[in-house]
PDB file with one MODEL, atoms N, CA, C and O in Angstrom:
MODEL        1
ATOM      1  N   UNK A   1     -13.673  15.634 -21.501  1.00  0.00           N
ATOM      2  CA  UNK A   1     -14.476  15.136 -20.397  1.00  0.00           C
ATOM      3  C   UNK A   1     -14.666  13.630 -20.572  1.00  0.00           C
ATOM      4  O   UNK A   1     -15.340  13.284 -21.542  1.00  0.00           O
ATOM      5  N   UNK A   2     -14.196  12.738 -19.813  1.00  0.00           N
ATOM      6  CA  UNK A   2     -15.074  11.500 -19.372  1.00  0.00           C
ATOM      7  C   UNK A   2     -15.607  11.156 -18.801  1.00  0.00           C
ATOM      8  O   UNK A   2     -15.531  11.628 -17.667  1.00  0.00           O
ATOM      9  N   UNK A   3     -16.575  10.087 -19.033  1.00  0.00           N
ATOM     10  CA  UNK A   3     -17.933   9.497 -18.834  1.00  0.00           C
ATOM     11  C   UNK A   3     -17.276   8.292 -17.430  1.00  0.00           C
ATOM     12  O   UNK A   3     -17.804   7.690 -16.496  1.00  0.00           O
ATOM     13  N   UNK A   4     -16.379   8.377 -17.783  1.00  0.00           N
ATOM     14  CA  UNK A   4     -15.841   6.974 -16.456  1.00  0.00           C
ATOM     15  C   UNK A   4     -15.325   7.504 -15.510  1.00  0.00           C
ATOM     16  O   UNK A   4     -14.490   8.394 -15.670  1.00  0.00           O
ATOM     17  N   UNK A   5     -15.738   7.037 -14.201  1.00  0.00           N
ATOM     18  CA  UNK A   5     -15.150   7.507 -12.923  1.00  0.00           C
ATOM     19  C   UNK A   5     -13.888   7.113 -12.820  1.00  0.00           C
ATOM     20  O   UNK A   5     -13.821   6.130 -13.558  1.00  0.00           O
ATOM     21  N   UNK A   6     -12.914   7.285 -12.374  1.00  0.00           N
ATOM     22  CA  UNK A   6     -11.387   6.758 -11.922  1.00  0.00           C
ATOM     23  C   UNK A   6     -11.881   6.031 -10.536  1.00  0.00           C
ATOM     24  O   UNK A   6     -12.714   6.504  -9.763  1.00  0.00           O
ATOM     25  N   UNK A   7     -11.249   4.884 -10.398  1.00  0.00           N
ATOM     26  CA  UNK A   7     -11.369   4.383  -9.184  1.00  0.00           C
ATOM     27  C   UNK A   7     -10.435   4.251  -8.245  1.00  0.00           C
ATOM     28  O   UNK A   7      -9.325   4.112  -8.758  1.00  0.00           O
ATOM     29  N   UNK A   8     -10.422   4.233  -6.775  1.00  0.00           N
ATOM     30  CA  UNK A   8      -9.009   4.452  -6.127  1.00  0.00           C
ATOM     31  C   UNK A   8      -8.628   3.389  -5.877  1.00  0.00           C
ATOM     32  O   UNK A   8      -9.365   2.620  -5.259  1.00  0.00           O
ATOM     33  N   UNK A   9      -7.428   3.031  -6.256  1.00  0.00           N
ATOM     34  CA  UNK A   9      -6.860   1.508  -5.857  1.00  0.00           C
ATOM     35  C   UNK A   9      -6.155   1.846  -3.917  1.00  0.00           C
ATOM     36  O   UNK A   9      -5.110   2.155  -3.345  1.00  0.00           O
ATOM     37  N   UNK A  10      -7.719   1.481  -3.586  1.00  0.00           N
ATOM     38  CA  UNK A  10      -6.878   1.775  -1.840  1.00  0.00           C
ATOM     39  C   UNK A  10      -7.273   0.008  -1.658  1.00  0.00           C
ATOM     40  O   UNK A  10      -7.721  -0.753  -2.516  1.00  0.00           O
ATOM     41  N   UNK A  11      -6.795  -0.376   0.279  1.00  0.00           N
ATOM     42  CA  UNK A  11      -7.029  -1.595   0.736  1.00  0.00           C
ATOM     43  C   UNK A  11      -8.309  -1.731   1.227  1.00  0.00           C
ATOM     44  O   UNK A  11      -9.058  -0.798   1.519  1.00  0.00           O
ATOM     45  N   UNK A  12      -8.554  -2.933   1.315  1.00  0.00           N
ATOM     46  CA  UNK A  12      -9.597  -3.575   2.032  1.00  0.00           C
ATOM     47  C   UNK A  12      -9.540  -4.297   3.126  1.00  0.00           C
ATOM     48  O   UNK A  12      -9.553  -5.523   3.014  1.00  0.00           O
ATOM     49  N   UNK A  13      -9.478  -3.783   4.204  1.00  0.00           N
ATOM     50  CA  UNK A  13      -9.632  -4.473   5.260  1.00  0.00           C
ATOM     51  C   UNK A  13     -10.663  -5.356   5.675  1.00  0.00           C
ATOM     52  O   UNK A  13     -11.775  -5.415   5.149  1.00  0.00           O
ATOM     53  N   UNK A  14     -10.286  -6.013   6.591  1.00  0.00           N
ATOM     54  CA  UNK A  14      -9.029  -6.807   7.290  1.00  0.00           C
ATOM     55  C   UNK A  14      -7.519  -7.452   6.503  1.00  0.00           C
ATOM     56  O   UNK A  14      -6.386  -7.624   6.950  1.00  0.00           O
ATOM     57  N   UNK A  15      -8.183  -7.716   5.025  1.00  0.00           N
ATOM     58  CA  UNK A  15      -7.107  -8.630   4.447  1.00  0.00           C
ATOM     59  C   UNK A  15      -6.173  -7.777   3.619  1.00  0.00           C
ATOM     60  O   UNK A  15      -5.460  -8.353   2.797  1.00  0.00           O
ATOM     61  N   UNK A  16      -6.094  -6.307   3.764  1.00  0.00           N
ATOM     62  CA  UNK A  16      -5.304  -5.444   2.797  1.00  0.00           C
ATOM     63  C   UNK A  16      -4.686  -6.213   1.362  1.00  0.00           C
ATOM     64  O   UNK A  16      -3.514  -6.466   1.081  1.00  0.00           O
ATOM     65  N   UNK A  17      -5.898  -6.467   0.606  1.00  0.00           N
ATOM     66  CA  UNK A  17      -5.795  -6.505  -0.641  1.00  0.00           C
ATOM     67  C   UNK A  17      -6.533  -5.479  -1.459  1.00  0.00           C
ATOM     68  O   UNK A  17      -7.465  -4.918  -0.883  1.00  0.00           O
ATOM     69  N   UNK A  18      -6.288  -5.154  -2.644  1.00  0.00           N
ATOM     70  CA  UNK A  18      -6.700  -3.672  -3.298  1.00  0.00           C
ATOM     71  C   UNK A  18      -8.119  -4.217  -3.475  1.00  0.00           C
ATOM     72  O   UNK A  18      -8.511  -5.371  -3.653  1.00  0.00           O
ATOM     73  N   UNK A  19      -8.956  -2.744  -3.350  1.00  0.00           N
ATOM     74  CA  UNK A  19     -10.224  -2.918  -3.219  1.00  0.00           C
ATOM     75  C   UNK A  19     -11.260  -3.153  -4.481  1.00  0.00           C
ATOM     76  O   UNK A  19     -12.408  -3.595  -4.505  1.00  0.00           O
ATOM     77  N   UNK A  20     -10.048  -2.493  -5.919  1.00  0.00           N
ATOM     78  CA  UNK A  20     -10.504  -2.577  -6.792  1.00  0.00           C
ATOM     79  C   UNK A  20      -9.979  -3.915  -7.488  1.00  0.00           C
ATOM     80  O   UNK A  20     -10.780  -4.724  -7.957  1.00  0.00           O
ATOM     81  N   UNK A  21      -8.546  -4.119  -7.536  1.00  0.00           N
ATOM     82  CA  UNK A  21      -7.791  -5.628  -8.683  1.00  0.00           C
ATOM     83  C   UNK A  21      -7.951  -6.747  -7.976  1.00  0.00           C
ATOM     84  O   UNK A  21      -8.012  -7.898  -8.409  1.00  0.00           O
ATOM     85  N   UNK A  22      -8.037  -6.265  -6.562  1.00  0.00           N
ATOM     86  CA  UNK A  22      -7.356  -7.629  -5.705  1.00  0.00           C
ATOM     87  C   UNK A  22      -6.103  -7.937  -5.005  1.00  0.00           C
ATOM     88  O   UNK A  22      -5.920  -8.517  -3.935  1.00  0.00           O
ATOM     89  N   UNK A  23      -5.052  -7.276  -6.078  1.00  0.00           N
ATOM     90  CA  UNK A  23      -3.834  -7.285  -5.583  1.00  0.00           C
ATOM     91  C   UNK A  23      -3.427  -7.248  -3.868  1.00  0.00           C
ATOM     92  O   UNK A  23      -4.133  -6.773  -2.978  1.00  0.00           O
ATOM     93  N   UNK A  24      -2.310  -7.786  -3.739  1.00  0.00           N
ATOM     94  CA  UNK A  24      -2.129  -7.369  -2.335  1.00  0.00           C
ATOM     95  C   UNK A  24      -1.960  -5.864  -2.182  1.00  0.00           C
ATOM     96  O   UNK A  24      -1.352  -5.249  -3.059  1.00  0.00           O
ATOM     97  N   UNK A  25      -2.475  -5.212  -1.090  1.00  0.00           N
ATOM     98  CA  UNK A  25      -1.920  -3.537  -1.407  1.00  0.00           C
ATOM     99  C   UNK A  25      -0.886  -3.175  -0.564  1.00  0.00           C
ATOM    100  O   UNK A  25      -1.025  -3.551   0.600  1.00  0.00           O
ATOM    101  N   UNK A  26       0.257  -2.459  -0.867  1.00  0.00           N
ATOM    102  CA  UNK A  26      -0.329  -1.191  -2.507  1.00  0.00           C
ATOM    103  C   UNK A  26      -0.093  -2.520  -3.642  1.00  0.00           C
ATOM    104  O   UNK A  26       0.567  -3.552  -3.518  1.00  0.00           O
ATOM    105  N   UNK A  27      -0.926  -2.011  -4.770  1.00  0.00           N
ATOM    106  CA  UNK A  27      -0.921  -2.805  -5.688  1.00  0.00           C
ATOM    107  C   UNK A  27      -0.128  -1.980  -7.106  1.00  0.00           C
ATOM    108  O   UNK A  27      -0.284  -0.766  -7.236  1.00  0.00           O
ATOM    109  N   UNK A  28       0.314  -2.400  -7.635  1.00  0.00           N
ATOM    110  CA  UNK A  28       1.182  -1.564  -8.568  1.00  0.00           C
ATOM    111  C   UNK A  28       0.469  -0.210  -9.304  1.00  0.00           C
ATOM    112  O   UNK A  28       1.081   0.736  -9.800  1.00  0.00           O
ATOM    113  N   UNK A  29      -0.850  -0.374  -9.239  1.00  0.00           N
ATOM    114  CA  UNK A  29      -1.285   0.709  -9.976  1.00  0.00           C
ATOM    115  C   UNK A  29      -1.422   1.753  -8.511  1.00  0.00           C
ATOM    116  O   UNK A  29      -1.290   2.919  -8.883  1.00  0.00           O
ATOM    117  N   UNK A  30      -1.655   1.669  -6.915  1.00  0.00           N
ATOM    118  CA  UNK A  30      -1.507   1.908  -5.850  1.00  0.00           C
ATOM    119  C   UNK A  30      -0.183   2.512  -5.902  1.00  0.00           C
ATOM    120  O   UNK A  30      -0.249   3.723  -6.113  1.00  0.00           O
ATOM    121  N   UNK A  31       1.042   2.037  -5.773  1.00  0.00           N
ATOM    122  CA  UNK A  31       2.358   2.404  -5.953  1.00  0.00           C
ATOM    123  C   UNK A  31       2.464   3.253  -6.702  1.00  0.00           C
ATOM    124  O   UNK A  31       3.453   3.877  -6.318  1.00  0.00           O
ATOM    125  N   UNK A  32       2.116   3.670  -7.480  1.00  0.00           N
ATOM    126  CA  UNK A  32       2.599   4.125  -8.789  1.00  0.00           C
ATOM    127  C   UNK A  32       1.649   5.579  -8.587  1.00  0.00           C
ATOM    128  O   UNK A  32       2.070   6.700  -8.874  1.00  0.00           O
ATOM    129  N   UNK A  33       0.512   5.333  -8.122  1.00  0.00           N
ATOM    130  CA  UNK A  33       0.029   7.090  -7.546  1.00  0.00           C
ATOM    131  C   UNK A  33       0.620   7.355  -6.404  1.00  0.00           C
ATOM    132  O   UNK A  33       0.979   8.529  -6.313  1.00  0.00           O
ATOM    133  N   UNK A  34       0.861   6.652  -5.453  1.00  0.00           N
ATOM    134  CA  UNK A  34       1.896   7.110  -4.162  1.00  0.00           C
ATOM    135  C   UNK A  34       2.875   8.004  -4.728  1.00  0.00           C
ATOM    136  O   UNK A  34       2.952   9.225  -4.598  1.00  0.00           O
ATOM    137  N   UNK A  35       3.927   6.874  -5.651  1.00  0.00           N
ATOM    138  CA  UNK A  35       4.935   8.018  -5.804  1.00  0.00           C
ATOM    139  C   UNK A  35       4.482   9.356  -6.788  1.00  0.00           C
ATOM    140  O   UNK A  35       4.777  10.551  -6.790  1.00  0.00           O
ATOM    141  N   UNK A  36       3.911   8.787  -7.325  1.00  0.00           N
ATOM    142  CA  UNK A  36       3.509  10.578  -8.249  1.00  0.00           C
ATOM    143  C   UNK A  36       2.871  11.811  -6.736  1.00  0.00           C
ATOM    144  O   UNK A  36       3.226  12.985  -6.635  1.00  0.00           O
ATOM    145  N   UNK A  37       2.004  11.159  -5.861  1.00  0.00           N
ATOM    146  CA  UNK A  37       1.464  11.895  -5.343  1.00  0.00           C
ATOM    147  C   UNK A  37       2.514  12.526  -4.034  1.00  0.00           C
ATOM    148  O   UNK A  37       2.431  13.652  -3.542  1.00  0.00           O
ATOM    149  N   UNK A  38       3.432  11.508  -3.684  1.00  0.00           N
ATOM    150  CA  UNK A  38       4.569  12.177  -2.580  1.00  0.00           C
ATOM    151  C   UNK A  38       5.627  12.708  -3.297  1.00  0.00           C
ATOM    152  O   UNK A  38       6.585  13.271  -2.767  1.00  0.00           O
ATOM    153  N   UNK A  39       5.451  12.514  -4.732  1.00  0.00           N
ATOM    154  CA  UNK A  39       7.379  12.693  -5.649  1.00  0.00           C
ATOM    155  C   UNK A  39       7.931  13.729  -4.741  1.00  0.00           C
ATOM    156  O   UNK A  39       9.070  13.533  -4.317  1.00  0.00           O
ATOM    157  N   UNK A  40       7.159  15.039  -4.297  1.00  0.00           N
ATOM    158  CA  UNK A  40       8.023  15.955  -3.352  1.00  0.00           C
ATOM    159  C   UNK A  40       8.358  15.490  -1.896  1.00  0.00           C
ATOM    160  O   UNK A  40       9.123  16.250  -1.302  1.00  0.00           O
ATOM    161  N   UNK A  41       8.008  14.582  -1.329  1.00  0.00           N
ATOM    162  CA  UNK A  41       8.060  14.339   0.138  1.00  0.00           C
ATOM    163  C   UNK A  41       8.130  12.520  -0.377  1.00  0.00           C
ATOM    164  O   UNK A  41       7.237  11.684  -0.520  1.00  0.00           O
ATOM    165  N   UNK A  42       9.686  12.454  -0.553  1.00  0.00           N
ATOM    166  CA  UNK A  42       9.516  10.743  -0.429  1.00  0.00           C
ATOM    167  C   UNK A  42       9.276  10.621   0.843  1.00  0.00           C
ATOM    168  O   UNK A  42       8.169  10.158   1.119  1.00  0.00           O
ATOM    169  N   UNK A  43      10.279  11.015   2.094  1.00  0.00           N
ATOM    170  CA  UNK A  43      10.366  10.756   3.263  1.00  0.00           C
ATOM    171  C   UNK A  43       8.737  10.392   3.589  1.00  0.00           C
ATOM    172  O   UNK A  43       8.376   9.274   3.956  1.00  0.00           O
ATOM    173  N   UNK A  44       7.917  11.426   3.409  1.00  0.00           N
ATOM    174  CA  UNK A  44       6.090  11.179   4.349  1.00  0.00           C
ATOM    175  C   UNK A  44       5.728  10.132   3.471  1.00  0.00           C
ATOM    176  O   UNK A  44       4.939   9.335   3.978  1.00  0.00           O
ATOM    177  N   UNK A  45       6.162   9.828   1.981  1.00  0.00           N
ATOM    178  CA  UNK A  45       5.596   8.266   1.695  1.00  0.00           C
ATOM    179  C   UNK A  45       6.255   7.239   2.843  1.00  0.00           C
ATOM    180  O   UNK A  45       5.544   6.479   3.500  1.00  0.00           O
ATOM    181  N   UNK A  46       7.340   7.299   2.957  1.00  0.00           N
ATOM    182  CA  UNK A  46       7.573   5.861   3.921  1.00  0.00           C
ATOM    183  C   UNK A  46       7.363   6.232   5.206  1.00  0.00           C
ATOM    184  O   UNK A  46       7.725   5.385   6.023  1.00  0.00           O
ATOM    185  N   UNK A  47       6.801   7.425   5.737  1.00  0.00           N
ATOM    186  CA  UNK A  47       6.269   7.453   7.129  1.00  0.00           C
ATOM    187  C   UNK A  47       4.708   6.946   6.793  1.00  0.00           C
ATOM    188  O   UNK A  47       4.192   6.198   7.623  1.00  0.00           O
ATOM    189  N   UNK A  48       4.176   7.207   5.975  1.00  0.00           N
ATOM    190  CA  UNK A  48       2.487   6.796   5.383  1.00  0.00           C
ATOM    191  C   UNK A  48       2.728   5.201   5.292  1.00  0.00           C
ATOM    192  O   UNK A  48       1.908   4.484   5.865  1.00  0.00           O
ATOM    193  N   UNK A  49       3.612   4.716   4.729  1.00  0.00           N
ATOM    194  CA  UNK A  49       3.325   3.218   4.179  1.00  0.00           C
ATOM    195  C   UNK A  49       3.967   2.642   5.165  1.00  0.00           C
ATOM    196  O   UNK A  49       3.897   1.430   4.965  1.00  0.00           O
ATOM    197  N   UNK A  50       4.670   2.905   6.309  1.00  0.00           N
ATOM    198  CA  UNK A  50       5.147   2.580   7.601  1.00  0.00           C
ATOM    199  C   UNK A  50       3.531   2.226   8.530  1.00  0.00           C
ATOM    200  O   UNK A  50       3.040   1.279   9.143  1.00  0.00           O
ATOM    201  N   UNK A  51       3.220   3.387   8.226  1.00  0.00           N
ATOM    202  CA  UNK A  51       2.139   3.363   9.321  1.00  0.00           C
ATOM    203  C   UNK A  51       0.841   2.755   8.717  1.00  0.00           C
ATOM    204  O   UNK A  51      -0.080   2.678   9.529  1.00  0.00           O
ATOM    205  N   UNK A  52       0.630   2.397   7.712  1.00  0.00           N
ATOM    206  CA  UNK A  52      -0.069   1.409   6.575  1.00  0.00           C
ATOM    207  C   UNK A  52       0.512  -0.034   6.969  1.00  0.00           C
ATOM    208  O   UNK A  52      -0.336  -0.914   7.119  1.00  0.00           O
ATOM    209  N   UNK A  53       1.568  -0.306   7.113  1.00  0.00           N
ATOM    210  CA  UNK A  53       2.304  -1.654   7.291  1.00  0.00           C
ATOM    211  C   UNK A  53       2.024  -2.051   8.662  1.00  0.00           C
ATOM    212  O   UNK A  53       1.526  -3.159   8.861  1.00  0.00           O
ATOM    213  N   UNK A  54       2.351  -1.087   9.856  1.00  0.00           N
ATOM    214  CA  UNK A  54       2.007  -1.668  11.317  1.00  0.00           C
ATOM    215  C   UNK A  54       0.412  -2.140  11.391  1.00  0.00           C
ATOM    216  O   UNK A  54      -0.025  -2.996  12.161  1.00  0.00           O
ATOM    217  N   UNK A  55      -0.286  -1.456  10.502  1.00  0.00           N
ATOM    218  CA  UNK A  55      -1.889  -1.359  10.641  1.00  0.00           C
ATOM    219  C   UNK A  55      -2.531  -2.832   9.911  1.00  0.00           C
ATOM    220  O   UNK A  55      -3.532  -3.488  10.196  1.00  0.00           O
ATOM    221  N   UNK A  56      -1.755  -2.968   9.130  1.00  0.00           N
ATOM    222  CA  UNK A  56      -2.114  -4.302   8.137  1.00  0.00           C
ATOM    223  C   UNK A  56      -1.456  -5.386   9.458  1.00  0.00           C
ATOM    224  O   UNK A  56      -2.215  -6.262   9.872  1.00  0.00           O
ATOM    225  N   UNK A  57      -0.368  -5.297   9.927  1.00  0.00           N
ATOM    226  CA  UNK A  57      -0.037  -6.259  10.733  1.00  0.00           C
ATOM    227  C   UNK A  57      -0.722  -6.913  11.797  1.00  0.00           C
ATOM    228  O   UNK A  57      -0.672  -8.097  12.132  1.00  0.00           O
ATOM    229  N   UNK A  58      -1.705  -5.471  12.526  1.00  0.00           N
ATOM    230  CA  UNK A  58      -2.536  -5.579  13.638  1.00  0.00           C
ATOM    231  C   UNK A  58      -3.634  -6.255  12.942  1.00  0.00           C
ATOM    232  O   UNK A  58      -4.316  -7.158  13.426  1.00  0.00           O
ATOM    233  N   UNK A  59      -3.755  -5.758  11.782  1.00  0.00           N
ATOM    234  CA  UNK A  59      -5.234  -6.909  11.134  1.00  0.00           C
ATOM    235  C   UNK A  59      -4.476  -7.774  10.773  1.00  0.00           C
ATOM    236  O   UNK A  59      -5.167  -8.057   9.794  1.00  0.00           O
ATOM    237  N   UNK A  60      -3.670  -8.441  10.698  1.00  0.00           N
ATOM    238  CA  UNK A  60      -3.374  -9.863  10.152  1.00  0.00           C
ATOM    239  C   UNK A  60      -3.460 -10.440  11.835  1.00  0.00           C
ATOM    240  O   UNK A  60      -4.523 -11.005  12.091  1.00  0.00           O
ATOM    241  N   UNK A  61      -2.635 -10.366  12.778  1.00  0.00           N
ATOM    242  CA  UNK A  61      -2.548 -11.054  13.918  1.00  0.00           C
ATOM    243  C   UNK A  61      -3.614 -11.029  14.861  1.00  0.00           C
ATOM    244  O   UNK A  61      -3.790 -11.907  15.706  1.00  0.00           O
ATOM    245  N   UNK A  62      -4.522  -9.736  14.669  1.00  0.00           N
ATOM    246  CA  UNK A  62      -5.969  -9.875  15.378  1.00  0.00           C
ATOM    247  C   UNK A  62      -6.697 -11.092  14.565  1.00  0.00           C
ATOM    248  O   UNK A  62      -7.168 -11.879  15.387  1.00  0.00           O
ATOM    249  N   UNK A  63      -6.914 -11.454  13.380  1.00  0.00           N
ATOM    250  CA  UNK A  63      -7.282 -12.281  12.346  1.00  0.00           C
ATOM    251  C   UNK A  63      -6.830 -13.714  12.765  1.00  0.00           C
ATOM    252  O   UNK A  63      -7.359 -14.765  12.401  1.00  0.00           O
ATOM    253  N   UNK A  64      -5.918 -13.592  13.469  1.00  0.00           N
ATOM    254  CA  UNK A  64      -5.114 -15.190  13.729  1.00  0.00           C
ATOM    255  C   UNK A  64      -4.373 -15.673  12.593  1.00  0.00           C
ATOM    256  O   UNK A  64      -4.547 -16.863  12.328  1.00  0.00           O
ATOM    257  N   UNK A  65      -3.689 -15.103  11.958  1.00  0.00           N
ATOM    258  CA  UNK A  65      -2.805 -15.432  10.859  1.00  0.00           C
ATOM    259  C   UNK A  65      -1.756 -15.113  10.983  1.00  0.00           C
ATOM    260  O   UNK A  65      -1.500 -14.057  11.561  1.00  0.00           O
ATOM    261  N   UNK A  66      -0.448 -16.200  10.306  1.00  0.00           N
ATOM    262  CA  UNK A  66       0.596 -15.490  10.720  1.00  0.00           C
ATOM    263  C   UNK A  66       1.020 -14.030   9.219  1.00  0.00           C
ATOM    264  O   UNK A  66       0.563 -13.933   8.080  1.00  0.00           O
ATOM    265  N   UNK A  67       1.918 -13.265   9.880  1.00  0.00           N
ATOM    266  CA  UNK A  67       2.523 -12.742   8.982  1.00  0.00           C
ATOM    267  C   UNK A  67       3.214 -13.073   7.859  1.00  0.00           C
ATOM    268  O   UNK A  67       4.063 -13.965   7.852  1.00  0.00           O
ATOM    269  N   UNK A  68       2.892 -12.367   6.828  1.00  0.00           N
ATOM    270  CA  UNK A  68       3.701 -12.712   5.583  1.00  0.00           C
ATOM    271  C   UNK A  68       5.014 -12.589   5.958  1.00  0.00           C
ATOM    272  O   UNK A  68       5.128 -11.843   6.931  1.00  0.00           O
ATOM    273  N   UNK A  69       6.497 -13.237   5.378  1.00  0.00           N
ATOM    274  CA  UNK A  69       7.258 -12.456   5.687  1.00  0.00           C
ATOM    275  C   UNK A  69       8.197 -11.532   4.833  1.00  0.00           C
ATOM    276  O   UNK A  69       9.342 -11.193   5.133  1.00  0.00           O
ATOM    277  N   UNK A  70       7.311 -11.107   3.434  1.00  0.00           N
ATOM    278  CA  UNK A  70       7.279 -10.004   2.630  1.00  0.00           C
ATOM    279  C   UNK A  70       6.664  -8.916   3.028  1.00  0.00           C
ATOM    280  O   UNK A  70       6.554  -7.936   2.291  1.00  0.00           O
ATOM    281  N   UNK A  71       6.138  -8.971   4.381  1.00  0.00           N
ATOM    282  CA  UNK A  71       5.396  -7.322   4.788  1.00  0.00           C
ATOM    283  C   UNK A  71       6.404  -5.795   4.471  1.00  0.00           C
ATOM    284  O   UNK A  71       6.019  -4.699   4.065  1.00  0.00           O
ATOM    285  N   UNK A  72       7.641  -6.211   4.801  1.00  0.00           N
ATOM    286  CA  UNK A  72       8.387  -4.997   4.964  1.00  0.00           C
ATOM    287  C   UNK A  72       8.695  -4.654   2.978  1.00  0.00           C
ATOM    288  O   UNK A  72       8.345  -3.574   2.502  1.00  0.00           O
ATOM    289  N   UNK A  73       9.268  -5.592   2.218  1.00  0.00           N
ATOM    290  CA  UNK A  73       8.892  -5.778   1.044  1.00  0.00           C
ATOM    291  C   UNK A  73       7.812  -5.243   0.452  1.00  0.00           C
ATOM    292  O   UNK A  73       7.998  -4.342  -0.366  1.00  0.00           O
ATOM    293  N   UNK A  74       6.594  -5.652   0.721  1.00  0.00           N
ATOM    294  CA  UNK A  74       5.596  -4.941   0.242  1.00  0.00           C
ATOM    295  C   UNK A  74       4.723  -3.629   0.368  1.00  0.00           C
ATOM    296  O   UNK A  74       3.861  -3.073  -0.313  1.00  0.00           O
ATOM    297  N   UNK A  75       5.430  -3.380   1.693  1.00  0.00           N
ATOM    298  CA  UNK A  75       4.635  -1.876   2.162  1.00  0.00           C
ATOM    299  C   UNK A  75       6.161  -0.989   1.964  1.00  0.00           C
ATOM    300  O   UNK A  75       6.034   0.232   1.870  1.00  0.00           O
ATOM    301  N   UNK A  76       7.544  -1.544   1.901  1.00  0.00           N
ATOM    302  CA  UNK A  76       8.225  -0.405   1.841  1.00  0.00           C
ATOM    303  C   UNK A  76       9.489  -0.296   0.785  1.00  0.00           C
ATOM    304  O   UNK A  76      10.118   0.653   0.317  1.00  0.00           O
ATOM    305  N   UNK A  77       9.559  -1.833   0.626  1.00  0.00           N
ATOM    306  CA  UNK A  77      11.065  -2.083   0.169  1.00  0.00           C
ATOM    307  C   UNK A  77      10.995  -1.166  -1.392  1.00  0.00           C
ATOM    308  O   UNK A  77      11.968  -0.559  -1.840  1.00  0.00           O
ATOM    309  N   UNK A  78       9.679  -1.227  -2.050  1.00  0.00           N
ATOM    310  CA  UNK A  78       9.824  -0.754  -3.111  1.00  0.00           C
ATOM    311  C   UNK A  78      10.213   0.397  -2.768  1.00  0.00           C
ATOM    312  O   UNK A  78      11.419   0.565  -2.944  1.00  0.00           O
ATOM    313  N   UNK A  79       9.555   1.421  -2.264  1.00  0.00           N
ATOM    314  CA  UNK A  79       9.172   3.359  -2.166  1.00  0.00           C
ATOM    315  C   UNK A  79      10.661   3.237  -1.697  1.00  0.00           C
ATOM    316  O   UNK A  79      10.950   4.424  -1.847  1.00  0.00           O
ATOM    317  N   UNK A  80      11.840   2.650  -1.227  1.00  0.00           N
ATOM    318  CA  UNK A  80      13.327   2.823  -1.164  1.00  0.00           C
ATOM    319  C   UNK A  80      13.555   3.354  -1.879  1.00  0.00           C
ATOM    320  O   UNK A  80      13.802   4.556  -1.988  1.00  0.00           O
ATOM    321  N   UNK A  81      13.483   1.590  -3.341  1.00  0.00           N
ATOM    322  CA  UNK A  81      14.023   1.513  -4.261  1.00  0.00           C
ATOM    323  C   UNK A  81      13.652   2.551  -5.370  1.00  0.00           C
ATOM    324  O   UNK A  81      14.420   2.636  -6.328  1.00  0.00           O
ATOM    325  N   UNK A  82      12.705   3.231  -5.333  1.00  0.00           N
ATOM    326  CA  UNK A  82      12.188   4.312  -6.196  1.00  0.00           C
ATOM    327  C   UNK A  82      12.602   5.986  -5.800  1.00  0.00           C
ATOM    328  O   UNK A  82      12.617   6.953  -6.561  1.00  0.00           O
ATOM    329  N   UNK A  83      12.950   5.921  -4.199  1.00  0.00           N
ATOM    330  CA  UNK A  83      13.348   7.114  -3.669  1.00  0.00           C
ATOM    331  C   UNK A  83      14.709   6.884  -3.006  1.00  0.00           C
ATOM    332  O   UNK A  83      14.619   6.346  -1.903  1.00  0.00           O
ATOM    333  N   UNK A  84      15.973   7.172  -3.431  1.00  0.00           N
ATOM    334  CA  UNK A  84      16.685   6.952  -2.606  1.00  0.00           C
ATOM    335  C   UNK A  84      17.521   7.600  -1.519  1.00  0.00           C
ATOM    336  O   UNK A  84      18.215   6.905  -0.777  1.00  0.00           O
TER     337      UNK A  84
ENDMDL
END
């Protein structure tokens, strides 16, 4: 038994950076439960982080900022490269 809660590395909106490191999200410790948690369904991870990516976009351009242009990179290019 431990005494320490686990914390969820989800985003923080408007600026989808992790709520706990900071990181931009997903943040590697973020990534890294995705794939453990879809390992059977890569496909619904990149329909999830698809639809995570359009959503971060609408808060970046409602915000008046432009887009990164690592969005697709950061919400998907990895979960490819890990599922192929």
């Amino acid at each position: 038994m431990t005494t320490t809660q686990e914390t969820e590395h989800l985003h923080h909106r408007p600026d989808w950076n992790c709520h706990v490191c900071g990181s931009p999200w997903p943040c590697p410790i973020a990534r890294s439960r995705l794939l453990h948690e879809y390992r059977a369904l890569p496909s619904m991870l990149r329909i999830y982080l698809s639809a995570q990516m359009y959503e971060a976009l609408e808060d970046i351009i409602a915000g008046g900022a432009t887009p990164p242009i690592n969005l697709y990179e950061r919400f998907l290019g990895w979960a490819q490269q890990s599922h192929p």
